[in-house]
N, C-alpha and C positions, 0 to 999 in steps of 0.2 A: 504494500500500500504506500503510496506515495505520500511525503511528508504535509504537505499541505491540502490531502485528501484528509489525514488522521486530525488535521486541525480544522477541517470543516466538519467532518463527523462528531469530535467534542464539542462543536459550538463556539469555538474560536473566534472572534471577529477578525483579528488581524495576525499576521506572521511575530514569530516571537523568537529568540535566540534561543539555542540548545542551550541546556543548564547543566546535563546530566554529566557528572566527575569521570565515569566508569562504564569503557564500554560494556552495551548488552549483546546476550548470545539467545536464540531462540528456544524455546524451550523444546524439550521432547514429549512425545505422547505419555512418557510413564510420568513425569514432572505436573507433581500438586499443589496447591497452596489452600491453607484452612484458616477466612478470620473468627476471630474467637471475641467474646465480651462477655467477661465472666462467668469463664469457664464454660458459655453455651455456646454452642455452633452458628454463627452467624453465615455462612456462606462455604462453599467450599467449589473448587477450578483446578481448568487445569492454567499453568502457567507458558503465560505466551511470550516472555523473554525475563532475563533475571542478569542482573550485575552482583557487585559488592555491597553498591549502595541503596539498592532496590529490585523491585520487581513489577512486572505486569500480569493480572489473572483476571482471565473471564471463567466468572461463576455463575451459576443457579442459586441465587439468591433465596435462604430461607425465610427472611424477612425484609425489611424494606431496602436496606443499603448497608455498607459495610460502618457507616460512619461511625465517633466511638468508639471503635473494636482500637485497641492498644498494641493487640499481639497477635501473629499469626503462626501457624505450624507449614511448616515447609517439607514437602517429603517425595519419593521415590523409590519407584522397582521397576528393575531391569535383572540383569545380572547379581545383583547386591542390593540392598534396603540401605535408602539413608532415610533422617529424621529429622529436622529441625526442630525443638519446642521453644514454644514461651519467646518467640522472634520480637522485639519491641521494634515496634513501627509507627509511621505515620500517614495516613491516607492522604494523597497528592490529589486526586480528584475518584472519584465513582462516577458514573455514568450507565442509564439503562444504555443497553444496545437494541437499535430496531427491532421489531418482530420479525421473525422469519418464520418457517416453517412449525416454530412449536408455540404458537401463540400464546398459550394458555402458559407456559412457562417463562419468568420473568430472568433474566441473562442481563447481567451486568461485566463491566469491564474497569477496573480498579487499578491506581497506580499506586505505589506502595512506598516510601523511604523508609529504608532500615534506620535504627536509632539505636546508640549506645549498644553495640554490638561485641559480647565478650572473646576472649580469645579464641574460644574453644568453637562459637560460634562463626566465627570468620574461619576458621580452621574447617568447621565442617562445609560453610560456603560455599566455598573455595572448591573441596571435593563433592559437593551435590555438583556444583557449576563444569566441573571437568565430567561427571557422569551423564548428566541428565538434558545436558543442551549443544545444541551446534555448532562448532566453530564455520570458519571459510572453508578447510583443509576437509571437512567430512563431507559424503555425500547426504543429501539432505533425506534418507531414510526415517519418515517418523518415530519408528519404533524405536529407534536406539539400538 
């Protein structure tokens, strides 16, 4: 999708400068993301790209938007199980995405910044991010 397609789909009025620190990689088919607000499931996706500094996830919303939600779980299976818990974040924008084909199911798309990120957690990142998403170098096989 082209850059100032994705800024007429948010509702953008005008072009704006890239902010993002950290390049993103696409996410894989096995690549989840869960937000959480206290301790209840507020949405859960899969992720459609993810850096150090954040991420991008279109979910099936079980309530109305992810807003509020603090923390998210970040996880994966392929080959190996990774896990993120208790991820502190901050919601960049939500937004419904049109209707398509499953009307009756409400699909959002959430931009995510990581926040106060402990070691252990950059450490596991770092190899969700080498498992679970695509560089240039791989063929774009969804599955992983």
């Amino acid at each position: 999708m082209a850059r100032s397609s994705v800024l007429t789909w948010l509702g953008e009025k005008k072009m704006f400068e890239e902010k993002r620190k950290f390049k993103r990689f696409k996410g894989k088919e096995a690549a989840f993301s869960a937000f959480m607000r206290s301790n209840e499931l507020m949405g859960l996706g899969h992720i459609q790209d993810i850096s150090i500094g954040g991420l991008c996830v279109q979910y099936v919303s079980t309530k109305e938007d992810a807003k509020g939600c603090s923390e998210i779980k970040i996880f994966g299976k392929n080959d190996r199980f990774i896990h993120l818990d208790r991820v502190q974040c901050r919601i960049v924008y939500d937004k419904e995405v049109p209707a398509g084909a499953w009307e009756q199911i409400i699909t959002r798309r959430c931009g995510v910044e990581f926040k106060n990120l402990s070691v252990k957690h950059l450490i596991m990142l770092q190899e969700f991010i080498d498992h679970f998403t695509f560089n240039e170098t791989q063929s774009r096989n969804p599955k992983g």
